[in-house]
C-alpha positions in Angstrom: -17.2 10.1 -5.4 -15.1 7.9 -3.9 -12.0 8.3 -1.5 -8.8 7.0 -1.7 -8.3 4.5 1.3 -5.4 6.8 2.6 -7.1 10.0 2.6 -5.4 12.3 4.8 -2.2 10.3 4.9 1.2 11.4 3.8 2.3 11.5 0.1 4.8 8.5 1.6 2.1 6.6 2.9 0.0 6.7 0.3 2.9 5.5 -1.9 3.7 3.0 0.1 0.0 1.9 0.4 -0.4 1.8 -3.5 3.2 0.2 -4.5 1.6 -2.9 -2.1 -1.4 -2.5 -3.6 0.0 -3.3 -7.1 1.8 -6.0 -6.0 5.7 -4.2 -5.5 7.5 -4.0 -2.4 6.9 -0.9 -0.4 10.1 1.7 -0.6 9.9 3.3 3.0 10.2 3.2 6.4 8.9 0.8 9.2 7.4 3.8 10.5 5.3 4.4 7.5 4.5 0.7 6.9 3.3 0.8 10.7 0.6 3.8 10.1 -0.6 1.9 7.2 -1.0 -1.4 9.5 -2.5 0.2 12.7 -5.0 2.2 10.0 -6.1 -1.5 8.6 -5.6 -0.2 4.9 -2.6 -2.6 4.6 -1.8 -6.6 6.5 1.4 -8.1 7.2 1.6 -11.4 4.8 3.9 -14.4 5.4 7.5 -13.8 5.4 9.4 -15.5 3.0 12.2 -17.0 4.1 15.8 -17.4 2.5 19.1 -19.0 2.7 22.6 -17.8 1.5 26.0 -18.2 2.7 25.4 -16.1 6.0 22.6 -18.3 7.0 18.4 -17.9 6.5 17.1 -14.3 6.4 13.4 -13.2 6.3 11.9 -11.0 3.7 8.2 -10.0 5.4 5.4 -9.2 2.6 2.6 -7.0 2.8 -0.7 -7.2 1.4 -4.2 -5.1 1.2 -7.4 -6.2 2.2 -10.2 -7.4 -0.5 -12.5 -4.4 0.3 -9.8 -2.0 0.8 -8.3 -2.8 -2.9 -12.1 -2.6 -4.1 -12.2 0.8 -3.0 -8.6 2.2 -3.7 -9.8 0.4 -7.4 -13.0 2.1 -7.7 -11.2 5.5 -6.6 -8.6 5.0 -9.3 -11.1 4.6 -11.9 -13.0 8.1 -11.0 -9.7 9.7 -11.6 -9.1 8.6 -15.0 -12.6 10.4 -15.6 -10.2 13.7 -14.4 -8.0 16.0 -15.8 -4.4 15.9 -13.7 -5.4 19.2 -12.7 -8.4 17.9 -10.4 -7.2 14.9 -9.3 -7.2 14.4 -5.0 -4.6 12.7 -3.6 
């Protein structure tokens, strides 16, 4: 059986970790974003830059690594296998 990349993280890392993994913007802290970066499960992108009235601001991006996604994907796909019941976070 496989493990999910953040095993032994908090729920709000591991929600963090899986909204970038699908490609959404992460809803948390720095702090959260930071364990997920030092833990090499998640990579600072490019920022992308923007301009408005107030001048340019920087919106940074997040991304997770080939293998990592392989294995979060292969995880996923043993818990469909599960009732909700047995599932491990």
């Amino acid at each position: 059986m496989t493990d999910h990349p953040c095993k032994g993280m908090t729920k709000a890392q591991r929600e963090a970790f899986e909204r970038i993994a699908t490609n959404q913007f992460p809803a948390c802290s720095w702090e959260t974003i930071a364990v997920l970066v030092n833990a090499g499960v998640v990579e600072r992108g490019p920022n992308d830059t923007r301009r408005d009235a107030m001048g340019a601001y920087h919106i940074p991006s997040f991304y997770v690594p080939t293998a990592i996604h392989m294995q979060w994907c292969a995880w996923c796909s043993e818990q469909v296998k599960q009732s909700p019941q047995d599932r491990q976070p």
